[in-house]
N, CA, C and O atoms as a MOPAC input file, in Angstrom:
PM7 MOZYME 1SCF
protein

 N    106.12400 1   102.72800 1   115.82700 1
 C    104.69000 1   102.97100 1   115.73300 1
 C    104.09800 1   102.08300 1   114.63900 1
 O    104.71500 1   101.85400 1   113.59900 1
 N    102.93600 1   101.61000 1   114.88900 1
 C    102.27800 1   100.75500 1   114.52500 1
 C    101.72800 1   101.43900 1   112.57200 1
 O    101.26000 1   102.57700 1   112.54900 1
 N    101.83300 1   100.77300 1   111.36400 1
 C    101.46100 1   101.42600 1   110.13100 1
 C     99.90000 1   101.67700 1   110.36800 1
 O     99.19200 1   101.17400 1   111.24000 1
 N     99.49000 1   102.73300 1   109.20500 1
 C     97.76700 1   102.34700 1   109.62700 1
 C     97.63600 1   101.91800 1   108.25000 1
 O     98.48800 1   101.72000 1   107.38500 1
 N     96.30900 1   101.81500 1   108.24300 1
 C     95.61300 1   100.75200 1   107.46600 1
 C     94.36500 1   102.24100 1   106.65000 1
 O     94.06600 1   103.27000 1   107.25600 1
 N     93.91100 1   101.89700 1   105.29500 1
 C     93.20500 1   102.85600 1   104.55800 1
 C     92.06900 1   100.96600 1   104.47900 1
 O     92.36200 1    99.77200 1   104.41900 1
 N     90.98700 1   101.66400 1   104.52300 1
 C     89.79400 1   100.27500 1   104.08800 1
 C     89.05100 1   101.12300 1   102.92600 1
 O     88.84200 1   102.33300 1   102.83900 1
 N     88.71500 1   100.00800 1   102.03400 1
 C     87.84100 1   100.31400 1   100.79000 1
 C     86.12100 1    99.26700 1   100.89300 1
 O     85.87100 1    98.26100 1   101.55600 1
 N     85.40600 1    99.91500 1   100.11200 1
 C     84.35600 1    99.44700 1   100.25700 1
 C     84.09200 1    98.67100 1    98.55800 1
 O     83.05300 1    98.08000 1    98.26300 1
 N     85.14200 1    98.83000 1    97.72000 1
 C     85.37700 1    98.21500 1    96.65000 1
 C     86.83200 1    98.24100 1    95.97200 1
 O     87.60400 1    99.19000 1    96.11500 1
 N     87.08100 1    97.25300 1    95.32100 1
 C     88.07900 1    96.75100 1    94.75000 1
 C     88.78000 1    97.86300 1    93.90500 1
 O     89.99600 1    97.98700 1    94.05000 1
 N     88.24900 1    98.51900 1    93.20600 1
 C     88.23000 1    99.31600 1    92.22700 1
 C     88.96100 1   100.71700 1    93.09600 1
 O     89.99500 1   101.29100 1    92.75500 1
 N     88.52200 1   100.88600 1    93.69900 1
 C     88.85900 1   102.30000 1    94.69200 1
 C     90.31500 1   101.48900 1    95.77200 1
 O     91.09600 1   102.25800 1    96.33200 1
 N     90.41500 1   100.63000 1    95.86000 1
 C     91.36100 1    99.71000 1    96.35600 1
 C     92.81000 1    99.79900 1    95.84200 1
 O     93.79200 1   100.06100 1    96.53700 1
 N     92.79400 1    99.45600 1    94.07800 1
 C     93.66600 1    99.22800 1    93.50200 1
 C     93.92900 1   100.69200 1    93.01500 1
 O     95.12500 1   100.98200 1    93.01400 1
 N     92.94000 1   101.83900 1    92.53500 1
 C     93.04100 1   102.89100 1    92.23900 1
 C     94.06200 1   103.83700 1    92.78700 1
 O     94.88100 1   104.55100 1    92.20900 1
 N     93.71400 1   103.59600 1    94.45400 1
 C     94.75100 1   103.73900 1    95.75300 1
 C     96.05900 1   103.69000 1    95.89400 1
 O     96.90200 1   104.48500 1    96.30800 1
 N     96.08800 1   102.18600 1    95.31100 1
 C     97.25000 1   101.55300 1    95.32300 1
 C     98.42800 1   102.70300 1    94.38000 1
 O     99.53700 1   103.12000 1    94.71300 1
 N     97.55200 1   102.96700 1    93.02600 1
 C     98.57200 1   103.51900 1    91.81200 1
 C     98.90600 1   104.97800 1    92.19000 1
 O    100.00900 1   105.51600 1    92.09200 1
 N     97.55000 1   105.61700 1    92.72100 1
 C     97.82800 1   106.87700 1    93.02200 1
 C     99.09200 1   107.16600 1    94.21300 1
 O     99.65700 1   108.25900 1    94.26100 1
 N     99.42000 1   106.09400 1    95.10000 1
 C    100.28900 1   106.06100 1    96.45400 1
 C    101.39600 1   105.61200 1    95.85600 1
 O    102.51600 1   106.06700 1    96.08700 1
 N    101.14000 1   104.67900 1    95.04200 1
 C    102.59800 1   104.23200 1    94.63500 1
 C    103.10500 1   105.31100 1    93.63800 1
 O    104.26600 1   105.56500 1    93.95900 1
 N    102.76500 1   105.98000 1    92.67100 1
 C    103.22400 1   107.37900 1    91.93200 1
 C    103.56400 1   108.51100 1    92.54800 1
 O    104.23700 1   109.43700 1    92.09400 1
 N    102.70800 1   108.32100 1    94.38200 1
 C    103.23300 1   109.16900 1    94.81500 1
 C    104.93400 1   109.23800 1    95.70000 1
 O    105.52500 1   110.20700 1    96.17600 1
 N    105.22800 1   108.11600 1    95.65000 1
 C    106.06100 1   107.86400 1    96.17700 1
 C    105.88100 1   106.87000 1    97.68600 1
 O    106.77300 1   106.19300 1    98.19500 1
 N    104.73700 1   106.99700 1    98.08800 1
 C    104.26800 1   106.62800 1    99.34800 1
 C    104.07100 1   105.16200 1    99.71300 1
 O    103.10700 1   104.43300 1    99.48100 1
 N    105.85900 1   104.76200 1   100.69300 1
 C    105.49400 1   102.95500 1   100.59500 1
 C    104.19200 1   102.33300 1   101.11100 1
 O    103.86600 1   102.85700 1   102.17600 1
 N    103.31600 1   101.35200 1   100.68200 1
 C    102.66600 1   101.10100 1   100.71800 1
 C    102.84400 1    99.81000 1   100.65700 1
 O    103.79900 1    99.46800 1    99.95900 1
 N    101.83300 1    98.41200 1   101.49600 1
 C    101.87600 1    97.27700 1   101.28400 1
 C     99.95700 1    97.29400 1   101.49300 1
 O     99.19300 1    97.93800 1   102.21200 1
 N     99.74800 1    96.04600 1   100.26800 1
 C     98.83900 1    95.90300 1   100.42500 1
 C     98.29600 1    94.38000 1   101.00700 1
 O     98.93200 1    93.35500 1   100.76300 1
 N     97.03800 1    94.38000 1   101.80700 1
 C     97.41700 1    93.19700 1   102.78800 1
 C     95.65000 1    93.17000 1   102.73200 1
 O     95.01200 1    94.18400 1   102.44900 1
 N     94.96900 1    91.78900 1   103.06300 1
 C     94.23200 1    91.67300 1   103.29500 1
 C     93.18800 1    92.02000 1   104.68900 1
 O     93.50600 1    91.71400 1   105.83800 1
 N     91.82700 1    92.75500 1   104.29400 1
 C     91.57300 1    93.63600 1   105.26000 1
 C     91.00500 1    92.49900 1   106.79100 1
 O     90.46700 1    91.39400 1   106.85000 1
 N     91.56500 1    93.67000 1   108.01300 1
 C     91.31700 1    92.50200 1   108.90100 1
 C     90.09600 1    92.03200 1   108.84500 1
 O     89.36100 1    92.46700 1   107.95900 1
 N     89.54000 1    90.91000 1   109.89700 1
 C     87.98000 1    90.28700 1   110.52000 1
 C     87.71700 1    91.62400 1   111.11800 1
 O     86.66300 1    92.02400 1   110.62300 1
 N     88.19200 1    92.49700 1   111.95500 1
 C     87.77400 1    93.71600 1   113.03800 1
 C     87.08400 1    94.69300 1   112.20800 1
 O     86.03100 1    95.20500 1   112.58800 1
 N     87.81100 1    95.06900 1   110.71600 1
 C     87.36200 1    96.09800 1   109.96600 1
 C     86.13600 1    95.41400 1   108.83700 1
 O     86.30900 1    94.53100 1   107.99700 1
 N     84.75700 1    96.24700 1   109.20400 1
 C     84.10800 1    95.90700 1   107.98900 1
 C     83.94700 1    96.77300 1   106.83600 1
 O     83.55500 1    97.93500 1   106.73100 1
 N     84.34500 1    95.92300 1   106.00900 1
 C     84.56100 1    96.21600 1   104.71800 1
 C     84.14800 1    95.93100 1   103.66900 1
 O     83.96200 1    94.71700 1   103.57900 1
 N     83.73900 1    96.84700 1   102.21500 1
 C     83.22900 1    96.18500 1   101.30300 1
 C     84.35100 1    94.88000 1   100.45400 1
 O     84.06400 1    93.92500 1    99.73300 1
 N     85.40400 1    95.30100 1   100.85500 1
 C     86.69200 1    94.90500 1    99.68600 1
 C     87.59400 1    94.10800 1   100.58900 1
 O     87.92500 1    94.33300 1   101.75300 1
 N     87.85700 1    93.29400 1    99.91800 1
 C     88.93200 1    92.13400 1   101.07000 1
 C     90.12600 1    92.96500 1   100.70000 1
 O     90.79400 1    92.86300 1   101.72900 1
 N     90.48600 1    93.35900 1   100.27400 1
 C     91.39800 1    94.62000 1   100.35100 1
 C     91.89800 1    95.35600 1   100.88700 1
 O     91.28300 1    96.41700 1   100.77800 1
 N     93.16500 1    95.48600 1   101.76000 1
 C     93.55000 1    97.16500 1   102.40300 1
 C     94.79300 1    97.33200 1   102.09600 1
 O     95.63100 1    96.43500 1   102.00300 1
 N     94.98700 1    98.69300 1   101.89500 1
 C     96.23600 1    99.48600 1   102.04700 1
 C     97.31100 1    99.83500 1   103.62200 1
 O     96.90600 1   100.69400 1   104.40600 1
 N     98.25200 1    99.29900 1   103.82900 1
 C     98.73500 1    99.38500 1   105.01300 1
 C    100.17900 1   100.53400 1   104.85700 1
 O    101.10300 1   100.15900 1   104.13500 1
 N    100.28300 1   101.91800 1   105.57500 1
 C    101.06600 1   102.76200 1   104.95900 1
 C    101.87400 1   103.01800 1   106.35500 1
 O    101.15500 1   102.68300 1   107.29600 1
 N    103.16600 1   103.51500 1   106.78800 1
 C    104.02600 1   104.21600 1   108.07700 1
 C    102.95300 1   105.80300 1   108.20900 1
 O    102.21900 1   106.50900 1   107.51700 1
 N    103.37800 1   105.72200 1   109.27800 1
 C    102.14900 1   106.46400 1   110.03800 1
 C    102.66000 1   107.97800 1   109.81100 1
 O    101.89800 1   108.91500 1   110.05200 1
 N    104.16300 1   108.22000 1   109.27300 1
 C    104.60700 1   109.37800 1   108.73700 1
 C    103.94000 1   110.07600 1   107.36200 1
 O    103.96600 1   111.25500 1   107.01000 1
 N    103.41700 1   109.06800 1   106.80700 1
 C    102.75900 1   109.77600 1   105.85500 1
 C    101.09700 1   109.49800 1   105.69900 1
 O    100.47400 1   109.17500 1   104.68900 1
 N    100.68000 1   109.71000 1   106.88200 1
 C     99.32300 1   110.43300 1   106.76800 1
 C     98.56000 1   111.46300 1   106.01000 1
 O     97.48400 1   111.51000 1   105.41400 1
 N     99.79200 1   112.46900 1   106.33800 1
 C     98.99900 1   113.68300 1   105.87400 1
 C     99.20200 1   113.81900 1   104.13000 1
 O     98.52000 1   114.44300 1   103.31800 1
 N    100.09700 1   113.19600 1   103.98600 1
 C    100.19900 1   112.88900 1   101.91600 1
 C     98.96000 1   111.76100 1   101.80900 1
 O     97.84900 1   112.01500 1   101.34300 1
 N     99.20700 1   111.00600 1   102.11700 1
 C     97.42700 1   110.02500 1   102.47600 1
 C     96.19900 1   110.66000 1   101.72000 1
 O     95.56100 1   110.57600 1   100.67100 1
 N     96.27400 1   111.40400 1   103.00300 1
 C     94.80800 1   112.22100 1   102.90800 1
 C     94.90400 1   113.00700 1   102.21200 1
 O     93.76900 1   113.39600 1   101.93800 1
 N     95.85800 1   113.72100 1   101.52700 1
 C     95.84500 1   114.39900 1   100.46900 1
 C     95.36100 1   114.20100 1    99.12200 1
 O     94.61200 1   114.89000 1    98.42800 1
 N     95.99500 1   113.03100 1    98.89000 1
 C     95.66100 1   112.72300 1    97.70000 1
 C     94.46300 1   111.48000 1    97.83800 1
 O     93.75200 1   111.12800 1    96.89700 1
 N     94.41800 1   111.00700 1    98.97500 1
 C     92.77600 1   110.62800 1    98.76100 1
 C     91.37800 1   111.88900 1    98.20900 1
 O     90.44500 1   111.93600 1    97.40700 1
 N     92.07200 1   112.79700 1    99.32000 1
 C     90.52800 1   114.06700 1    99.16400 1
 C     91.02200 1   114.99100 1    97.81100 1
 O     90.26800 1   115.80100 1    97.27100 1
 N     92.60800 1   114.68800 1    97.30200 1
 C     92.60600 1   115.41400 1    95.77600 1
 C     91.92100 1   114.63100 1    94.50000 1
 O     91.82000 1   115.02400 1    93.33800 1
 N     91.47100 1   113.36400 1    95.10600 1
 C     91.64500 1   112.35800 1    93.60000 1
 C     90.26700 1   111.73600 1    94.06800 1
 O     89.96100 1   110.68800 1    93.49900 1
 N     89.62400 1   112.09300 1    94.76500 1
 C     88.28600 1   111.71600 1    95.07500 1
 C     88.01700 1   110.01600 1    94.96300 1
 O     87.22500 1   109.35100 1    94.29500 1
 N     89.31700 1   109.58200 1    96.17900 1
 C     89.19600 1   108.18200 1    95.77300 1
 C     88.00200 1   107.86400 1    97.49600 1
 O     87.98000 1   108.40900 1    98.59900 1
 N     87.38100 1   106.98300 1    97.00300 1
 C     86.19600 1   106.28500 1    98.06500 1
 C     86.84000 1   105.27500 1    99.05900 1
 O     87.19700 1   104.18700 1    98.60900 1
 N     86.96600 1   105.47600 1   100.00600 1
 C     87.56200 1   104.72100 1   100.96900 1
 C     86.16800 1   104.68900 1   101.94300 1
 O     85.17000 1   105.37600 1   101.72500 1
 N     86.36900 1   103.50700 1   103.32900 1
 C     85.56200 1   102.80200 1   104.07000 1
 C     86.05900 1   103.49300 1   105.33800 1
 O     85.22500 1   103.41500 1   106.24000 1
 N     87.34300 1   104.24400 1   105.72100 1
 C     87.97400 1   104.83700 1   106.48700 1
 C     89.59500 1   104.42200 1   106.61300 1
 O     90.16800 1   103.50900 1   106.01800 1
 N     90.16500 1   105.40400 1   107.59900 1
 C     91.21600 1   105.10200 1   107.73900 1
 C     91.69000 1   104.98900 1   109.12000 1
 O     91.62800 1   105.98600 1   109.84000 1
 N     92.22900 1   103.71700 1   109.64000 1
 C     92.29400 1   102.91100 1   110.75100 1
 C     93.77000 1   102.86300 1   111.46900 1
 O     94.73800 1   102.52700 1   110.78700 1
 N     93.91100 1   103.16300 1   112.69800 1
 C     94.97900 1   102.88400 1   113.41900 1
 C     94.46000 1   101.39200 1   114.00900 1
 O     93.28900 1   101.01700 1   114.07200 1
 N     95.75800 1   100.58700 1   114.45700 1
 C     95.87500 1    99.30600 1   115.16400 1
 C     95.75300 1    99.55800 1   116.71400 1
 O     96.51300 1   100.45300 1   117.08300 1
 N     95.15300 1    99.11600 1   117.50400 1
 C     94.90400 1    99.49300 1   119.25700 1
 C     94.52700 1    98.21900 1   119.85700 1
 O     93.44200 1    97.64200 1   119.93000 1
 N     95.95700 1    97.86100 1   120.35800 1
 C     95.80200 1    96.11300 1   120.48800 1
 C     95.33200 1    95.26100 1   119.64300 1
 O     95.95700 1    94.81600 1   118.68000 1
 N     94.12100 1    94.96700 1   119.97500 1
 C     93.54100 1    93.60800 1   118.95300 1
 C     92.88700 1    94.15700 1   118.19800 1
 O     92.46700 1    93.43900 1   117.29000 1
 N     92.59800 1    95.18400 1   118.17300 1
 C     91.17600 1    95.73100 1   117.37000 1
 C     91.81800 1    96.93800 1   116.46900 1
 O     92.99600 1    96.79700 1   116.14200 1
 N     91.42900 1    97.59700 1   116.23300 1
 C     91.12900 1    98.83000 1   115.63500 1
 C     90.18500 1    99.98300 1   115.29800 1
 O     88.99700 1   100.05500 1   114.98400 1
 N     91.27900 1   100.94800 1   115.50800 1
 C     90.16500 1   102.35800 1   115.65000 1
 C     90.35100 1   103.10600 1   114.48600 1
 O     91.45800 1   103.23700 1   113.96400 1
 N     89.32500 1   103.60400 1   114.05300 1
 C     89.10600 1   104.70500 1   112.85800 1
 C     89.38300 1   106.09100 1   113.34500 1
 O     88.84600 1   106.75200 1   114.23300 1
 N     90.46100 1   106.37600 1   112.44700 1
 C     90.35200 1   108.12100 1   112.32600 1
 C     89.54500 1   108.72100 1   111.90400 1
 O     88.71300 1   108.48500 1   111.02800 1
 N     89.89500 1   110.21200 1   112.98900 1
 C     89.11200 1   110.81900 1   112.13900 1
 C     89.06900 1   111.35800 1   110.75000 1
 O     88.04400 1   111.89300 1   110.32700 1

């Protein structure tokens, strides 16, 4: 299964991401956000699709600002809900 992707609308909430996922244990690569996703931040977080629900956890515990969070669907991409 395809990783998904977290988008930021700034840098700051980007890298913030980054520390809070990586402390959490949660592998993470960070990769530049596609042309498909608009975004404030050339920035994204790309995570295994097993840990979603730690994801969203500690996004909505740590009140970090994200642009959404995106599965891959062929060429494009779709936003979760």
């Amino acid at each position: 299964m395809d990783p998904l992707l977290i988008a930021f609308d700034s840098t700051q909430q980007a890298l913030r991401a980054e520390m809070l996922l990586e402390y959490a244990e949660v592998e993470i690569d960070i990769r530049p956000t596609p042309k498909e996703i608009t975004a404030g931040c050339a920035l994204s977080i790309e995570f295994p699709h097993d840990e979603l629900d730690e994801v969203r956890r500690i996004i909505k515990e740590e009140h970090v600002e994200i642009r959404g969070l995106f599965k891959r669907t062929g060429e494009s991409y779709e936003q979760l809900d």
